[in-house]
Each structure stands twice: as C-alpha cells, then as structure tokens.
N, CA, C and O atoms as a DFTB+ gen file, in Angstrom:
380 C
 N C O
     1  1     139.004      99.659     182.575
     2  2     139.407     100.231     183.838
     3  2     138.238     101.055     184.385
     4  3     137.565     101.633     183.532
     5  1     138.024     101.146     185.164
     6  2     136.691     101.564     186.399
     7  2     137.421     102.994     186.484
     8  3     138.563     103.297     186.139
     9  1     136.347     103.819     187.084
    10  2     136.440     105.048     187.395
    11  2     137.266     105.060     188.698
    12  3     138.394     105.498     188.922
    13  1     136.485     104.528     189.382
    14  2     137.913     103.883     190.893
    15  2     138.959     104.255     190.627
    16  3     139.609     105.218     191.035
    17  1     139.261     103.125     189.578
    18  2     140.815     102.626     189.533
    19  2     142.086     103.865     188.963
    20  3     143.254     104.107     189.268
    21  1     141.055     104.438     187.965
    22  2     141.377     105.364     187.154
    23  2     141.679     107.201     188.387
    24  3     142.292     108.251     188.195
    25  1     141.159     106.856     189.100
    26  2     141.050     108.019     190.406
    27  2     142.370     107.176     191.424
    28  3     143.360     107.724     191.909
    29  1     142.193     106.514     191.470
    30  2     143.338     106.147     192.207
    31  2     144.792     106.019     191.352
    32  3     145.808     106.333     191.971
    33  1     144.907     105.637     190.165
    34  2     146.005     105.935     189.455
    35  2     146.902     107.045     189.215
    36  3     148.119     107.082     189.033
    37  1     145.754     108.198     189.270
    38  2     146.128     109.849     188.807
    39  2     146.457     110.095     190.428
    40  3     147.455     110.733     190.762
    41  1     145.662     109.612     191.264
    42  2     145.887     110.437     192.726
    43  2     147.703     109.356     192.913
    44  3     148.707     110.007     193.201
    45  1     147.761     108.608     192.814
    46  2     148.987     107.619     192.951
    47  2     150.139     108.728     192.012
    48  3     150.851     109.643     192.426
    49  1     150.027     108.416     191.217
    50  2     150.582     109.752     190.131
    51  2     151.031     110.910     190.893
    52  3     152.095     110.808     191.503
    53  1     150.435     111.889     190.938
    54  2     150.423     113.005     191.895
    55  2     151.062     113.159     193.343
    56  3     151.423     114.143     193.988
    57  1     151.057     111.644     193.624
    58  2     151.597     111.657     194.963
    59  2     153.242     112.006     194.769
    60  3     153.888     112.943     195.238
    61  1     153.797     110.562     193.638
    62  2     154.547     110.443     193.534
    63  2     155.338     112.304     192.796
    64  3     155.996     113.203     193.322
    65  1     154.816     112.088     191.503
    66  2     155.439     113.607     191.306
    67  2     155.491     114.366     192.243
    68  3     156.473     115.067     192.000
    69  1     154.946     114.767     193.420
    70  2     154.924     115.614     194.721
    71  2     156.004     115.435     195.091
    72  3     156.833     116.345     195.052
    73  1     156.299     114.199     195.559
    74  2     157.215     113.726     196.284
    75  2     158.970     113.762     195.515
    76  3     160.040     113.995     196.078
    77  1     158.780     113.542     194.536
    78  2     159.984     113.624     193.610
    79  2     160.726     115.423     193.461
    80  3     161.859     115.899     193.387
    81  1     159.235     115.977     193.479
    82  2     159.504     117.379     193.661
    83  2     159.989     118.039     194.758
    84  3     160.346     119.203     194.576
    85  1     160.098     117.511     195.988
    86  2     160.445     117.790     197.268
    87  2     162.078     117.662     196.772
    88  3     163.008     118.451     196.604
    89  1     161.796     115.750     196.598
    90  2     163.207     114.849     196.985
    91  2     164.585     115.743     196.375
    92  3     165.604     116.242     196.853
    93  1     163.807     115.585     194.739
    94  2     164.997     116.268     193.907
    95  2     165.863     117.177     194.501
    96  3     166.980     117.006     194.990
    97  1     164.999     118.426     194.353
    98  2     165.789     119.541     194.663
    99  2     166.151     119.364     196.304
   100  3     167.191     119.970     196.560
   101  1     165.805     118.967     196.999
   102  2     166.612     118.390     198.114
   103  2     167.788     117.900     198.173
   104  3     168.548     118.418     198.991
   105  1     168.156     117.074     197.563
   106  2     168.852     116.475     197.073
   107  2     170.167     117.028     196.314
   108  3     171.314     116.630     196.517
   109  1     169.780     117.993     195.428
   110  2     170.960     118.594     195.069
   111  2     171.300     119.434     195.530
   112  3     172.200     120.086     195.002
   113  1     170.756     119.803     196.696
   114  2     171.061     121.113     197.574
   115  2     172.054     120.470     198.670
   116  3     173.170     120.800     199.073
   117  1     171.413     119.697     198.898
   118  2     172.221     118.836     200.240
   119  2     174.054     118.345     199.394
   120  3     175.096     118.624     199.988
   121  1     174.054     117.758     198.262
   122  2     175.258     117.639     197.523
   123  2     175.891     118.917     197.287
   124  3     176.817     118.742     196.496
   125  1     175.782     120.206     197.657
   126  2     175.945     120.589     197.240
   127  2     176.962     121.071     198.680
   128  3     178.148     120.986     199.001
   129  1     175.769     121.573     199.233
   130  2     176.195     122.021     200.872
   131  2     176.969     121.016     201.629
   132  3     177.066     121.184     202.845
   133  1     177.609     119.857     201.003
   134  2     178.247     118.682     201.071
   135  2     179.534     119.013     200.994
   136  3     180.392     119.093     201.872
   137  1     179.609     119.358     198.819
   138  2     180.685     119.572     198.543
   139  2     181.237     120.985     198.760
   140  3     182.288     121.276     198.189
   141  1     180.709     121.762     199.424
   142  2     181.415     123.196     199.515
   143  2     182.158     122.378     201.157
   144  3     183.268     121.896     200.930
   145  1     181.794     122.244     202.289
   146  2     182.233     121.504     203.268
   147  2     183.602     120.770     202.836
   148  3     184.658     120.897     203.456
   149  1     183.451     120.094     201.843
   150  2     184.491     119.361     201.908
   151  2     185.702     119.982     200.643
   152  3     186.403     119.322     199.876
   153  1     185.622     121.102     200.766
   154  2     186.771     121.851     199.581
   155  2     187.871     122.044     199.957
   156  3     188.008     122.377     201.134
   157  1     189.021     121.910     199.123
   158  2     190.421     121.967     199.157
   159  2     190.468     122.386     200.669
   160  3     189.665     123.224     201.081
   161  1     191.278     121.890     201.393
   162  2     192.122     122.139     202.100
   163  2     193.564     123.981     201.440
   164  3     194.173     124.184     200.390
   165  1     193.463     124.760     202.703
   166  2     194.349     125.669     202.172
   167  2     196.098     125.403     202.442
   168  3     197.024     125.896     201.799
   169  1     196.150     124.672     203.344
   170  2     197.590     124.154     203.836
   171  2     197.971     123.046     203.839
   172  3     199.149     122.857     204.143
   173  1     197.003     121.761     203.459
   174  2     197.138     120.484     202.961
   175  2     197.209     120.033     201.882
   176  3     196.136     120.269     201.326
   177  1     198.006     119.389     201.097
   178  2     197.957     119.195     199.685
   179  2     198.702     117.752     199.409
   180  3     199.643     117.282     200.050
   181  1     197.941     117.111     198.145
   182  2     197.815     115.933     197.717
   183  2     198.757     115.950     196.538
   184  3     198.408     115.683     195.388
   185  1     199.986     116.288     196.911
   186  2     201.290     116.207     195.354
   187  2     200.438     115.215     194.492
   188  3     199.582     115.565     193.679
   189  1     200.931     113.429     194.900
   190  2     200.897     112.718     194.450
   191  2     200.474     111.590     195.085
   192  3     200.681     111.409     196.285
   193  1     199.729     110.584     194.176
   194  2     199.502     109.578     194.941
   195  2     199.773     108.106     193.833
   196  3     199.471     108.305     192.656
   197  1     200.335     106.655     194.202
   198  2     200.105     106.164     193.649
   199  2     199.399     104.535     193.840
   200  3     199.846     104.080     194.893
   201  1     199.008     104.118     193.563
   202  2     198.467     102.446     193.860
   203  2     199.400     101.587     193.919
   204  3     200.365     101.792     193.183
   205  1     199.407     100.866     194.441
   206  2     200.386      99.704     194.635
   207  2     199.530      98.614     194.705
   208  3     200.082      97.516     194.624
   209  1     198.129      98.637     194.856
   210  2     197.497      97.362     194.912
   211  2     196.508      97.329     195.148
   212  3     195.862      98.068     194.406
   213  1     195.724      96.646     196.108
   214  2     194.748      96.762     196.365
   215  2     194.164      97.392     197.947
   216  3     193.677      96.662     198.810
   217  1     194.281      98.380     198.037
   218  2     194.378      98.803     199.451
   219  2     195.445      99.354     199.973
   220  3     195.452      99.479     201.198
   221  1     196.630      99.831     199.181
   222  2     197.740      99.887     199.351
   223  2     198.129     101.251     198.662
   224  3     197.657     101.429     197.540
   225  1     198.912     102.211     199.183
   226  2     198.905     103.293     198.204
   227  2     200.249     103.901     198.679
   228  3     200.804     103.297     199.596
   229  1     200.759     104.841     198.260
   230  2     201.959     105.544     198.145
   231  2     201.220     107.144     198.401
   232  3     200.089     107.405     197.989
   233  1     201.744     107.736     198.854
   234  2     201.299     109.675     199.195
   235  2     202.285     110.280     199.132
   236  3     203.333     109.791     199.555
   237  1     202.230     111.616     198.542
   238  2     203.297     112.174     198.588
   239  2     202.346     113.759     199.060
   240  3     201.662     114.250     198.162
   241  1     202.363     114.648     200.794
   242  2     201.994     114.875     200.670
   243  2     202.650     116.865     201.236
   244  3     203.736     116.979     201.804
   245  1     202.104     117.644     201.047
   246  2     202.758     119.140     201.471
   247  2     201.616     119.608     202.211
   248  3     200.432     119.769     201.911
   249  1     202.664     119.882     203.843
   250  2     202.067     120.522     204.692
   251  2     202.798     120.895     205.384
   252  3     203.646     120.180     205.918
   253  1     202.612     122.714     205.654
   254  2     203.630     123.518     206.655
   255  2     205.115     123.194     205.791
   256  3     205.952     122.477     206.338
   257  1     205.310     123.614     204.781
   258  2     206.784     123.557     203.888
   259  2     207.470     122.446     204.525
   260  3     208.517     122.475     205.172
   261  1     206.336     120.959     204.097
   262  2     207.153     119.758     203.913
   263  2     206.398     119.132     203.470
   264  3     205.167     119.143     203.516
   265  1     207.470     118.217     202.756
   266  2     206.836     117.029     202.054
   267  2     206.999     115.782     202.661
   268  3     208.017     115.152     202.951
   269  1     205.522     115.483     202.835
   270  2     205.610     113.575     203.387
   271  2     205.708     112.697     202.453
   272  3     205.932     113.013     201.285
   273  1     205.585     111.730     202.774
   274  2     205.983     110.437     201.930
   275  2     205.177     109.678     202.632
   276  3     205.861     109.252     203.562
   277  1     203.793     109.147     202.739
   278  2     202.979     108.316     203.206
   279  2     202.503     107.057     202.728
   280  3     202.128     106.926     201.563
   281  1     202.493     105.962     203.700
   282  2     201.985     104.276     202.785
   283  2     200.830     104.207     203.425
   284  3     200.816     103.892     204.615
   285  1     200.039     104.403     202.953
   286  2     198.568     103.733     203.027
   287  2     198.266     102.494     203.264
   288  3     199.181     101.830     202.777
   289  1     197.263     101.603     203.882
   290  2     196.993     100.467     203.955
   291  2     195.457     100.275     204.931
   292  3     195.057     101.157     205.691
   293  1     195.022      99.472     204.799
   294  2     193.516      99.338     205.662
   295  2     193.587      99.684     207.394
   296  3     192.826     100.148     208.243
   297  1     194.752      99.241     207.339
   298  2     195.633      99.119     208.777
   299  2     195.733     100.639     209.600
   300  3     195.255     100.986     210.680
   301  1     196.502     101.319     208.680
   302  2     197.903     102.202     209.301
   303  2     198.255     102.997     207.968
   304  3     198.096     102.679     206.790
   305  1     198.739     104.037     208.503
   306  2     199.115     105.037     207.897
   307  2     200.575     105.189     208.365
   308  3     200.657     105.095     209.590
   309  1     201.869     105.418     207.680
   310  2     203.165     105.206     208.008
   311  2     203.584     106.367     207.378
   312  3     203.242     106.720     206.250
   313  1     204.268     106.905     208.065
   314  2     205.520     108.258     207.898
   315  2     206.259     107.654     207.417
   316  3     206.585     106.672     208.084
   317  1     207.142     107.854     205.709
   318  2     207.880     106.802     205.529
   319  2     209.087     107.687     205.489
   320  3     210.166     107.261     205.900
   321  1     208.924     109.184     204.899
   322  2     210.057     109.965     204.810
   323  2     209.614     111.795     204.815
   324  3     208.765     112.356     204.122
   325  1     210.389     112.294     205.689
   326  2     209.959     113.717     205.459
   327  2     211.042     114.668     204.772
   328  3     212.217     114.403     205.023
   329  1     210.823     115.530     204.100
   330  2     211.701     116.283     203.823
   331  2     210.870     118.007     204.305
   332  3     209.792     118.261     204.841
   333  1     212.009     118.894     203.793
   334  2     211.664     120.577     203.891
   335  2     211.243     120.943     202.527
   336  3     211.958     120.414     201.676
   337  1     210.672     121.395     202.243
   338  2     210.567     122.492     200.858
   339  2     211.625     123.471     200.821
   340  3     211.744     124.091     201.878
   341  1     212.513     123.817     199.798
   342  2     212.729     125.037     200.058
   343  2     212.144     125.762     198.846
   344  3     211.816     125.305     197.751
   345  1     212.097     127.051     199.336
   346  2     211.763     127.889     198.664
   347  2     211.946     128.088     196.712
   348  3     211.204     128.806     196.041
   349  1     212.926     127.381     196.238
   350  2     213.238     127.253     195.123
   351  2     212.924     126.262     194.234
   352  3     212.943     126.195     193.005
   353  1     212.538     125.271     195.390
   354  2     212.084     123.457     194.980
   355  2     210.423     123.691     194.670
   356  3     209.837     123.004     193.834
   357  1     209.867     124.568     195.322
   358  2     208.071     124.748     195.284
   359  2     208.138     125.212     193.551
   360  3     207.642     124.606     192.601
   361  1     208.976     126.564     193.549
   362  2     208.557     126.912     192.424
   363  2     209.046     126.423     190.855
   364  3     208.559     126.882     189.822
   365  1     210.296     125.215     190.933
   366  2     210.443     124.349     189.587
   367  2     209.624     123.131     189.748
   368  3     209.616     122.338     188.806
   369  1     208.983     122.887     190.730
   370  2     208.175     121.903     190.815
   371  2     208.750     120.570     191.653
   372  3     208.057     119.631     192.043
   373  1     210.203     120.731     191.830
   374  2     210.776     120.118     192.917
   375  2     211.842     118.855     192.026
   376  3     212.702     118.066     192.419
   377  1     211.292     119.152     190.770
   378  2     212.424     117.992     190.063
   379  2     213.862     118.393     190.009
   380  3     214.698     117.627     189.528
C-alpha cells in the first residue's frame, strides 16, 4: 500500500468517525424529544385491546368517565358500544 493510499484511508476513517459522532448522539436526542411528545395521554386510556386478525382489532377505551368499545379496521373506526363509569366500577376494576 502507497503512502497515498494509506493517507487517504485514515483521512476516509476520520471522516466517517466525525460523522458518526454528530449522527449518534443526534439521534438519540431526537428519539428522545420524540418519545417525551408522544407520552401517555392524561384523559385517554387504552383498557384493552384485542386482534381479531389481520388489520382488525377490538378497543376498549376510557375517556371523560366512559368506556368505548371500538372496531378497528384499515377503513373506519366504529363506535360499537358506550357505557358510563361509575364511580365504584373504576375502582374494582369494572368486573
């Protein structure tokens, strides 16, 4: 290997580590400032959910002291049943 080649390898080198050094921590900063953005909801909540298939899902969900009952699909989103919470149902867990 030539002195050239050998100068251009290390400078190639260097570039890259530079660049990785930017990217990285970029990178996990941005995931980060991502996932704080996208944190729990304080009045929306995800009881339950279940699959039915492929694209297809069941929701069960609490908002404003009620519970939805939602079907999922690629399509549409369907109100299938609402009820109230009461106050006694939140805290045994509703069974």
């Amino acid at each position: 290997m030539s002195r050239l080649d050998k100068s251009l390898l290390w400078g190639g080198l260097i570039r890259v580590l530079a660049a990785l050094a930017v990217i990285v921590p970029a990178a996990f900063y941005a995931t980060r400032w991502y996932g704080r953005r996208q944190a729990p909801s304080k009045h929306l909540r995800i009881e339950e959910a279940l699959s039915l298939g492929a694209n297809k899902s069941l929701y069960v969900i609490e908002w404003e002291k009620r519970r939805l009952l939602l079907g999922v699909t690629n399509q549409a989103i369907t109100l299938l049943d609402e009820k109230s919470i009461e106050p006694a149902e939140k805290e045994d867990g509703g069974d």
